[in-house]
C-alpha positions in Angstrom: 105.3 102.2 114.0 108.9 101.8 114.3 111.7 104.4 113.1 115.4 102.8 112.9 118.7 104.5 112.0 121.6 102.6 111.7 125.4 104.1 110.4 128.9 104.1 110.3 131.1 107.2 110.1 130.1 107.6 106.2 126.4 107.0 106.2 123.3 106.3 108.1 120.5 104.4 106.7 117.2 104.9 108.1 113.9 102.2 107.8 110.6 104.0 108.7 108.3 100.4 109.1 105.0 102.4 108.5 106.2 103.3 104.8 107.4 99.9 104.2 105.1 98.3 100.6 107.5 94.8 101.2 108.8 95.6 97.7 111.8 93.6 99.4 114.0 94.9 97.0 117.0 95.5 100.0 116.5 91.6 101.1 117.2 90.3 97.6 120.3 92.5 96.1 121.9 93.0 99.6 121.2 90.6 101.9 124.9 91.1 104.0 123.5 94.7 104.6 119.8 94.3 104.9 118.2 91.1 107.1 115.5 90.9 109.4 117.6 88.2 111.4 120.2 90.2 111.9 121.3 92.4 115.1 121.0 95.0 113.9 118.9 94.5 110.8 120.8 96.8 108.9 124.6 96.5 108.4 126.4 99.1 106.4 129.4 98.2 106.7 128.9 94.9 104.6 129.0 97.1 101.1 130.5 99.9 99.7 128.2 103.9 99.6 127.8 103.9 96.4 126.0 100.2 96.5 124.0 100.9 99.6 122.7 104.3 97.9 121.4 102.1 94.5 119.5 99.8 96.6 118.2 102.4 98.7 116.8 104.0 96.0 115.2 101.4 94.4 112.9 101.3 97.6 109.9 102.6 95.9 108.3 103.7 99.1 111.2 106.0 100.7 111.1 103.1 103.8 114.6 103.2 103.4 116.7 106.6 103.3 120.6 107.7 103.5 122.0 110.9 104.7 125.9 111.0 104.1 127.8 112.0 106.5 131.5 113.0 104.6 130.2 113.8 101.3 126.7 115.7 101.0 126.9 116.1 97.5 125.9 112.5 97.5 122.5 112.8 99.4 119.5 111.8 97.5 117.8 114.7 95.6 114.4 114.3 93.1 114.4 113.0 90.2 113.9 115.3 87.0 110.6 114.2 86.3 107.3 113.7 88.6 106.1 110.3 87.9 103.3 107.8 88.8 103.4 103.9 87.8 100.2 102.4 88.1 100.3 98.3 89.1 97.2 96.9 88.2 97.2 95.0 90.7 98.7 97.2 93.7 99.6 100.6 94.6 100.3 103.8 93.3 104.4 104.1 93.0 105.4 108.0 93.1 108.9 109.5 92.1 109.4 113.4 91.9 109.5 116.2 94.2 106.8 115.8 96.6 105.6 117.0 99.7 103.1 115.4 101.3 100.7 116.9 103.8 101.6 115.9 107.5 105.2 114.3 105.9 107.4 116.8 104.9 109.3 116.4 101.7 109.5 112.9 99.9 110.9 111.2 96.5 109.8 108.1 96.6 106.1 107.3 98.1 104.1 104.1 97.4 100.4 104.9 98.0 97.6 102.5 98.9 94.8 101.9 96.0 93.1 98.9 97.9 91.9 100.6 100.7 92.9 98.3 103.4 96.2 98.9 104.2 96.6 99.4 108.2 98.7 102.6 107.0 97.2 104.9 105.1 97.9 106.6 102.9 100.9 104.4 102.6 100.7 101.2 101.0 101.4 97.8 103.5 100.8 95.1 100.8 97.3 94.6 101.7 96.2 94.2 98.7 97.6 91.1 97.9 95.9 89.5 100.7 92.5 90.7 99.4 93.6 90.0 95.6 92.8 93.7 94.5 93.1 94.4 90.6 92.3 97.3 88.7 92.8 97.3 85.4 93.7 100.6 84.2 91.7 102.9 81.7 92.2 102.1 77.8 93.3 106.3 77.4 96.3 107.6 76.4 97.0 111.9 76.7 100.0 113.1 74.2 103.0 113.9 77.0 106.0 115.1 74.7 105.1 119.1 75.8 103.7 118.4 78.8 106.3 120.0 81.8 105.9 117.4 84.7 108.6 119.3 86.9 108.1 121.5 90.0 106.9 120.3 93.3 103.8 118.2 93.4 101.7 119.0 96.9 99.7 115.9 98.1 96.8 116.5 100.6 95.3 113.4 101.7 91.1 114.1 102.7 89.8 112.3 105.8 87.3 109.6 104.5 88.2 110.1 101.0 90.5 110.6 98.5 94.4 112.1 98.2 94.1 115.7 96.3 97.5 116.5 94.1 98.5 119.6 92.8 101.3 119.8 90.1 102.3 118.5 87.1 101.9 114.5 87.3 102.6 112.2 84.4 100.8 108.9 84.9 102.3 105.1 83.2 100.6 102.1 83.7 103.3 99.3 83.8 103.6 98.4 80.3 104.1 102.2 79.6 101.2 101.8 77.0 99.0 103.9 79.5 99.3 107.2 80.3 97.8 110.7 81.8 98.8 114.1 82.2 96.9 116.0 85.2 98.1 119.5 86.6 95.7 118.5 89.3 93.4 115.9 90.5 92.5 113.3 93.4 93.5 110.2 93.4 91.4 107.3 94.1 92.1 104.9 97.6 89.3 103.4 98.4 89.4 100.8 96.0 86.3 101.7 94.5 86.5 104.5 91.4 85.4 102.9 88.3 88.0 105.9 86.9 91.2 104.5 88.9 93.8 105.8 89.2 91.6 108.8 89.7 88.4 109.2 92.2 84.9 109.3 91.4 83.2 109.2 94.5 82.5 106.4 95.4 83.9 106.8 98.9 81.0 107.9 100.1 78.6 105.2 99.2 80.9 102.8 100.6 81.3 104.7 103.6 85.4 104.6 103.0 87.4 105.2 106.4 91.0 106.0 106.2 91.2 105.8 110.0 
């Protein structure tokens, strides 16, 4: 997959295809900087830092990243809080202080659910091709005390599931949802009958993440 970095003498933007989840967030609030008919694609000179840097980070799957070149003080750092949205119908959207296994440090990570994207563990919009929909679990865990700071290791298993260690708060979108887990595995097969958590299932179906 293709790795692009693109800059001026302020910043240089980055777009790492394989991480790409086509949230196309870049496309619709700057399309003078961000264009696939465009040469180059990317054009940061069409907007000001501090707009590139919002709609960077709005890329929930860290396909897009900055490094500031005059002011470093301005480079992304994580968020406060580690935190997973659940779609229902899609992937697993990560913000926090991650480091994932074969990756290096991340902030931002969309992870497959569906088990089909082309690539793993990284979601590639697969699942709306295939219709996938897992509705999530009617369970709510008190969160008010629970401390989900610190780094957050992810470990994903050959043939199986992603293994996390740290503290993780889980929302489904409605924020009606939600789990606490210092540690767990999380499902991406597309099979668990526990989503977003595994129970298995992998195996019978003979789940290949190659």
């Amino acid at each position: 997959m293709k790795k692009y970095t693109y800059g001026n003498d302020a910043i240089e933007v980055t777009f790492e295809e394989r991480k790409c989840c086509h949230a196309a967030h870049c496309f619709k609030e700057l399309p003078n900087v961000f264009d696939g008919d465009l040469e180059p694609p990317i054009q940061p000179e069409n907007a000001s830092i501090e707009e590139i840097i919002r709609v960077i980070e709005l890329c929930p799957s860290s396909a897009l990243t900055y490094h500031c070149l005059k002011d470093s003080s301005s480079n992304e750092t994580p968020p406060q809080h580690n935190e997973a949205l659940i779609f229902k119908k899609g992937p697993l959207m990560l913000r926090g202080d991650f480091e994932l296994q074969g990756e290096g440090p991340m902030t931002r990570i969309a992870l497959c659910r569906c088990g089909e994207s082309k690539n793993k563990p990284f979601c590639d919009a697969s699942h709306r091709k295939i219709g996938f929909n897992a509705p999530a679990l009617e369970e709510f865990d008190e969160v008010s005390d629970f401390p989900n700071t610190g780094k957050i290791k992810l470990t994903p298993i050959e043939n199986g599931p992603i293994a996390f260690s740290g503290n993780l708060t889980f929302h489904s979108t409605d924020k009606k949802v939600q789990y606490c887990r210092e540690k767990g595995a999380l499902c991406r097969c597309g099979a668990s009958d526990i989503k977003p958590f595994c129970d298995g299932k992998h195996r019978s179906i003979n789940f290949k993440t190659q």
